[in-house]
C-alpha positions as CSV (number, residue, x, y, z in Angstrom):
1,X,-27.1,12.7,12.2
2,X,-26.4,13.7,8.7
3,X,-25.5,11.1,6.3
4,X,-22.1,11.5,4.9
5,X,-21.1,13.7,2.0
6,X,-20.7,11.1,-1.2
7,X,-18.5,12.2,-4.1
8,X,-17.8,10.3,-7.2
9,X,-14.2,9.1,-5.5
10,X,-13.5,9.7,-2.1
11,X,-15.8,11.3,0.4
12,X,-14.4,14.7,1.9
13,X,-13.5,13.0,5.3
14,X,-12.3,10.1,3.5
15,X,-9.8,12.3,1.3
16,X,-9.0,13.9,4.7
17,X,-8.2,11.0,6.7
18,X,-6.3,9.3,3.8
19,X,-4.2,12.0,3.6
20,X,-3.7,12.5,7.3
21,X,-2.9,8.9,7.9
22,X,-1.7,7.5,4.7
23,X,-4.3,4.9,4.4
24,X,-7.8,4.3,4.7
25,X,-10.5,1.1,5.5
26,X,-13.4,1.4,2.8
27,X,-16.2,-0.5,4.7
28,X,-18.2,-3.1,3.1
29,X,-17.1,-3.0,-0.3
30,X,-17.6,-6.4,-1.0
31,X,-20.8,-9.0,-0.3
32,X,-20.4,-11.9,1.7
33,X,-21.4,-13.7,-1.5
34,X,-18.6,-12.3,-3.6
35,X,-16.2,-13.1,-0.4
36,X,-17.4,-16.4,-0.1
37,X,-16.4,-16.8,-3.7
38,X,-13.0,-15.8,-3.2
39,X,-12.7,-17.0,-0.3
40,X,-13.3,-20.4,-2.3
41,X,-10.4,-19.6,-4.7
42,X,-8.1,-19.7,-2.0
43,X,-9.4,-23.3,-0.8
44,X,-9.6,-24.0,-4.8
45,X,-5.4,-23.3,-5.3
46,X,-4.4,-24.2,-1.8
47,X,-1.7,-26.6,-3.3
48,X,-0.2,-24.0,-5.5
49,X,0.4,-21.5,-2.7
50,X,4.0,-21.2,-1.7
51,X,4.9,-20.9,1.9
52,X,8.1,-18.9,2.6
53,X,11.1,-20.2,4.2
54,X,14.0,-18.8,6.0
55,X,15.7,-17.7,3.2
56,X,12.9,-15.7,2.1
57,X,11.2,-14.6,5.2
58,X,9.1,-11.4,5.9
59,X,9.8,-11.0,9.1
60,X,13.7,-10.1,9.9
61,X,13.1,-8.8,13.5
62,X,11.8,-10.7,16.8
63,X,9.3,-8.1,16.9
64,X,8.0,-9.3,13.3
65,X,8.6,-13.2,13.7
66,X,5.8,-16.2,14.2
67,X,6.1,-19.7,14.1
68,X,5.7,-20.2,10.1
69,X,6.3,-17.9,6.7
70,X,3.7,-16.6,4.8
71,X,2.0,-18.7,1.5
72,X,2.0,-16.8,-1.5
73,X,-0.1,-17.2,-5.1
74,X,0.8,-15.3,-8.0
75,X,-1.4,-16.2,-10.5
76,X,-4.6,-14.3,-9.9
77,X,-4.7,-12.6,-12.8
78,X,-3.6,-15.5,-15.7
79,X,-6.1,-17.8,-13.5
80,X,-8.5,-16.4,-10.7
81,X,-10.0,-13.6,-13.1
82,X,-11.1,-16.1,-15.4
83,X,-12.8,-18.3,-13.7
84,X,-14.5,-15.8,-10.7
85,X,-16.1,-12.9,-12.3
86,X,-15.9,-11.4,-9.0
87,X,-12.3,-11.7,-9.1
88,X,-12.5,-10.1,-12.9
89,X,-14.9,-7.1,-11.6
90,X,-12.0,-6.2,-9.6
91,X,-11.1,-4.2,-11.9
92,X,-13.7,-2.0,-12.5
93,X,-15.7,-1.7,-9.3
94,X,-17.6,1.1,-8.8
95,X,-16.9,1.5,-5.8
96,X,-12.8,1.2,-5.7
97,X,-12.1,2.6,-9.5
98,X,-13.0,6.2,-8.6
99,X,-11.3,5.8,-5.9
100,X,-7.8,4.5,-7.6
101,X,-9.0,7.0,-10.1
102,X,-8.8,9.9,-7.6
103,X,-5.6,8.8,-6.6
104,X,-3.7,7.6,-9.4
105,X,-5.1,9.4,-12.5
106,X,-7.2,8.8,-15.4
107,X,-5.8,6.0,-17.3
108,X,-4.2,4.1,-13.8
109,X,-2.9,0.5,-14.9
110,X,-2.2,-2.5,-12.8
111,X,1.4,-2.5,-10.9
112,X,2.6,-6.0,-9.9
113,X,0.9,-8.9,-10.5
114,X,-1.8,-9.2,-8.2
115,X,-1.3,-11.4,-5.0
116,X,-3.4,-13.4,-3.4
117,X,-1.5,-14.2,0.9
118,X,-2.1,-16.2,3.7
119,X,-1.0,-15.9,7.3
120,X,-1.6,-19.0,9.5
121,X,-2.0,-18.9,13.1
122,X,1.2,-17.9,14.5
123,X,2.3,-16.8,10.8
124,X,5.3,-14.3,10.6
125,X,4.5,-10.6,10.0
126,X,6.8,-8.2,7.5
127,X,8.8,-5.6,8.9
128,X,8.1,-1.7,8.5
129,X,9.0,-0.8,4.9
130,X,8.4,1.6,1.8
131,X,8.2,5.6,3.2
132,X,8.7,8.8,1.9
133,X,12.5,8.7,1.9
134,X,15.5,6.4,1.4
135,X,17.8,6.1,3.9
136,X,20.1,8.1,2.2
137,X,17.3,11.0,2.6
138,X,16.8,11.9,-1.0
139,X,12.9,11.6,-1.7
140,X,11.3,7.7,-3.1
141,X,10.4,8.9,-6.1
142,X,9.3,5.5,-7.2
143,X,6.7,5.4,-4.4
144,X,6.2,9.1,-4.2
145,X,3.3,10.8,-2.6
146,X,2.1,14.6,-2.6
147,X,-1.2,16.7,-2.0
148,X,-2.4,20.2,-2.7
149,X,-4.2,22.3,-0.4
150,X,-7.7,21.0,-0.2
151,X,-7.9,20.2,-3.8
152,X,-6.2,16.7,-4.5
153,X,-4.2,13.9,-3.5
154,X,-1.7,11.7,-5.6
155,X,0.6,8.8,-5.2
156,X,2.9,6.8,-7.9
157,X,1.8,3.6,-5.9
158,X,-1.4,2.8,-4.3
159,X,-2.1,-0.4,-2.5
160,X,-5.7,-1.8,-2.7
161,X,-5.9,-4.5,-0.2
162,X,-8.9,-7.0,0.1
163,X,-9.7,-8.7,3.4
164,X,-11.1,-12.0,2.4
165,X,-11.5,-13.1,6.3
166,X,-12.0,-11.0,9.2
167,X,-8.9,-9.3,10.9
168,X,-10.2,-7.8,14.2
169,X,-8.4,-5.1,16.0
170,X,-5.3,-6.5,17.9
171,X,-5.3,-10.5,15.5
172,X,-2.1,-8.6,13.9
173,X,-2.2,-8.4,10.7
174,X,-1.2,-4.7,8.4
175,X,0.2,-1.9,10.4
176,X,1.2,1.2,9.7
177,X,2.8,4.6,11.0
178,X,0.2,7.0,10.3
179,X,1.2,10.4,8.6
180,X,4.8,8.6,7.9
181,X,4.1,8.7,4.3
182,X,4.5,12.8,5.1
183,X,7.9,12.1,7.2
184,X,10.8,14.3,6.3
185,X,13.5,12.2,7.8
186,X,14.2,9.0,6.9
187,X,13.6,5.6,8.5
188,X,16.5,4.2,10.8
189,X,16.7,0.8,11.6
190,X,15.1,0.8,14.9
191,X,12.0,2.3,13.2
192,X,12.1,-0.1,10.3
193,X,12.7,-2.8,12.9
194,X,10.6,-1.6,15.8
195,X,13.1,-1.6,18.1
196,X,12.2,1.8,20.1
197,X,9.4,1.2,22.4
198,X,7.8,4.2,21.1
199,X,7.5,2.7,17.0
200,X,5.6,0.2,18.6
201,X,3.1,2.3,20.9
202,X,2.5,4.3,17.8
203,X,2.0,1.5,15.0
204,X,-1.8,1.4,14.6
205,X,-3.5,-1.9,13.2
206,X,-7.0,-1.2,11.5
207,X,-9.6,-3.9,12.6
208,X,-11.3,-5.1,8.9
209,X,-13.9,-7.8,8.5
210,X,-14.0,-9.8,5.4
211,X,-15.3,-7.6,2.4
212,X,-13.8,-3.9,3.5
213,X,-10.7,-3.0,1.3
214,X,-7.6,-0.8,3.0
215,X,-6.2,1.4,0.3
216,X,-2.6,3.3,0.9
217,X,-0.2,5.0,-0.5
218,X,3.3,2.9,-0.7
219,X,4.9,6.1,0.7
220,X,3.8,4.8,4.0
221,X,5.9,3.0,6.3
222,X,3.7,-0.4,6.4
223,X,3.8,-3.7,7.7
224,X,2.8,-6.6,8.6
225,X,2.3,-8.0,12.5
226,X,2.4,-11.7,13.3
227,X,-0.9,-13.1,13.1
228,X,-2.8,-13.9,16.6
229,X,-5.9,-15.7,15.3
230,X,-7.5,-18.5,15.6
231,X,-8.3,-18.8,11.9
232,X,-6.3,-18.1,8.5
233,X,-5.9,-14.7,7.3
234,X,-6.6,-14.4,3.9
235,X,-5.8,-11.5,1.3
236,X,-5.9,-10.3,-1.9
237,X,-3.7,-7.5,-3.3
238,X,-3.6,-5.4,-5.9
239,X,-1.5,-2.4,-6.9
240,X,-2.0,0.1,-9.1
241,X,-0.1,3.0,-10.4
242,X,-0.1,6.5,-12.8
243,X,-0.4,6.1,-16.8
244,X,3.0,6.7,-17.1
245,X,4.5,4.9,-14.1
246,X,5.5,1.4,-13.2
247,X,7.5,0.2,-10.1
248,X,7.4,-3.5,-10.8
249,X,8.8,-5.5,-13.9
250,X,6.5,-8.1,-13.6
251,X,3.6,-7.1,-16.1
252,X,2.3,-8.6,-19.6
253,X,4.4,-7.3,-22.3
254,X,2.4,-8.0,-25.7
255,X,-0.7,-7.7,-26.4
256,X,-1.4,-10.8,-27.2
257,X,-0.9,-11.4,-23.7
258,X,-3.3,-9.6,-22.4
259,X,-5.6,-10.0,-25.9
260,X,-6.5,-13.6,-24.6
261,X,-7.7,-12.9,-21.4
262,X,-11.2,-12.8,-20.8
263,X,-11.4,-9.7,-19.1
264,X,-12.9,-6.2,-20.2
265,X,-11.5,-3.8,-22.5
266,X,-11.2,-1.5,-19.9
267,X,-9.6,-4.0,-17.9
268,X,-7.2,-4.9,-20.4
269,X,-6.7,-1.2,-20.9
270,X,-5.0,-1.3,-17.1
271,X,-2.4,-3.9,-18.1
272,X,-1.0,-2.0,-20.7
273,X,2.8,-0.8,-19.9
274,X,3.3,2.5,-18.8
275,X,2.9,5.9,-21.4
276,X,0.7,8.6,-21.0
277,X,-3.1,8.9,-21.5
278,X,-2.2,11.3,-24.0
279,X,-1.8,8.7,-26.2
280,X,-5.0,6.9,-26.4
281,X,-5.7,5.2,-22.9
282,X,-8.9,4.0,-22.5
283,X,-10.0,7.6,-21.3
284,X,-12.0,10.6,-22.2
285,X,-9.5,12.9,-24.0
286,X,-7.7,10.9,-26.4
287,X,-5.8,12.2,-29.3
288,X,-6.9,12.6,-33.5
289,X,-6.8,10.7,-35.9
290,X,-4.8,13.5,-38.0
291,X,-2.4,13.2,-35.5
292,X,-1.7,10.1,-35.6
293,X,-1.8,9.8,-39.0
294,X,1.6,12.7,-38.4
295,X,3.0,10.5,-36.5
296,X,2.9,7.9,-38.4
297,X,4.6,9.6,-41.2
298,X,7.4,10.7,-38.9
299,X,7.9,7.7,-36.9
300,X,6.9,4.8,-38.7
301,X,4.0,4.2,-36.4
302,X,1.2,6.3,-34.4
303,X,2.9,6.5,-31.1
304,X,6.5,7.8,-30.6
């Protein structure tokens, strides 16, 4: 058997398969030493996880409920990058940043605070959401996902999705509707809801052991299925987004914010708000010094 066609980002069947389905499982990305490090972060801040209640469940069909909500922690950039350097390298893996690169464009940035989640045994899954369309049937721009003919693929908002434990086949768990993130009708209820015996004959839940990392485009109609293991599922989320693009609020607004982290500069570069590489990203092509010196004269300061 041949060994399979590297590129710098995604492999040709990757790039295929990602942008048949939606999503893809990148095997083996991490060590067990590095997930045995994370792994201890979530035993580390296991009192500052928050579990969710009723009021703000994940789960709003039967289909979707378990007997408890999941635990959240949302501080895994202020704290967990600066204490795992695992954690920190995150950010500029060799093996995930051509891919978000690919995906997202040069100059990508951090969307949402990172998230570290935990589903116990019996834990509540999330019912279908984001897609191509909003109910109303005009296009989810915010999410948006396109391709060009064996060229490229792009979405506004990538999910990168670490499996800290193992989450075999059939343990529940993220699901999807493949090719959904294609769909040109939108979602009804008893899609969203899996309600029609045939949403949930056609959901597919990718097996993952600790270390792989699911990437997908938020343009998919994705969830999350009540968790049938005998251990706790652990995960670690990040999202990430174009130069110029930013769904969530929740990012560090000055730069002394982000100047006291210890974390890379091209790390730092990715918390950044949103505007265009054009204007001096942390990326190849960046713009003169006579310009900006223009600029300055016009504006008041280099970037307008």
């Amino acid at each position: 058997m041949s060994s399979p066609e590297v590129t710098k980002g995604l492999a040709t069947v990757e790039r295929m398969l990602f942008d048949s389905c939606g999503y893809l499982v990148l095997k083996k990305v991490f060590t067990k030493e590095e997930i045995s490090e994370l792994d201890s972060l979530f035993d580390r801040y296991a009192d500052e996880f928050v579990a969710r209640n009723e009021g703000v469940a994940t789960a709003r069909s039967d289909f979707f409920k378990g007997n408890s909500g999941r635990s959240d922690y949302g501080k895994v950039l202020q704290r967990w990058t600066q204490e795992s350097s695992v954690c920190a390298s995150i950010f500029e893996h060799p093996r995930l940043n051509p891919v978000i690169e690919e995906i997202c464009g040069k100059g990508f940035r951090l969307d949402h605070f990172p998230l570290a989640f935990e589903q116990n045994p019996g834990g509540e899954g999330f019912d279908l959401h984001g897609g191509r369309l909003l109910p109303s049937g005009d296009i989810n721009f915010p999410v948006a996902y396109t391709s060009v003919d064996n060229t490229s693929v792009h979405t506004s908002l990538l999910a990168v999705s670490i499996a800290v434990s193992d989450m075999a086949q059939g343990a529940g768990g993220f699901v999807a509707l493949p090719g959904s993130h294609k769909c040109s009708f939108p979602a009804t209820d008893d899609i969203l809801h899996a309600r029609h015996p045939a949403v949930k004959s056609m959901m597919v839940q990718p097996g993952m052991e600790a270390g792989d990392v699911l990437v997908f485009t938020e343009a998919l109609m994705h969830g999350t299925l009540p968790w049938k293991g005998t251990h706790t599922r652990r995960t670690l989320l990040f999202r990430f987004g174009p130069a110029t693009c930013a769904y969530a609020r929740g990012y560090l607004c000055s730069p002394a914010e982000i100047a006291k982290l210890n974390l890379s500069e091209t790390a730092k570069e990715m918390l950044l708000p949103p505007y265009h590489s054009r204007y001096d990203r942390a990326v190849a092509s960046q713009r003169s010094e006579e310009q900006l010196d223009y600029d300055r004269k016009v504006f008041g300061q280099p970037y307008y």
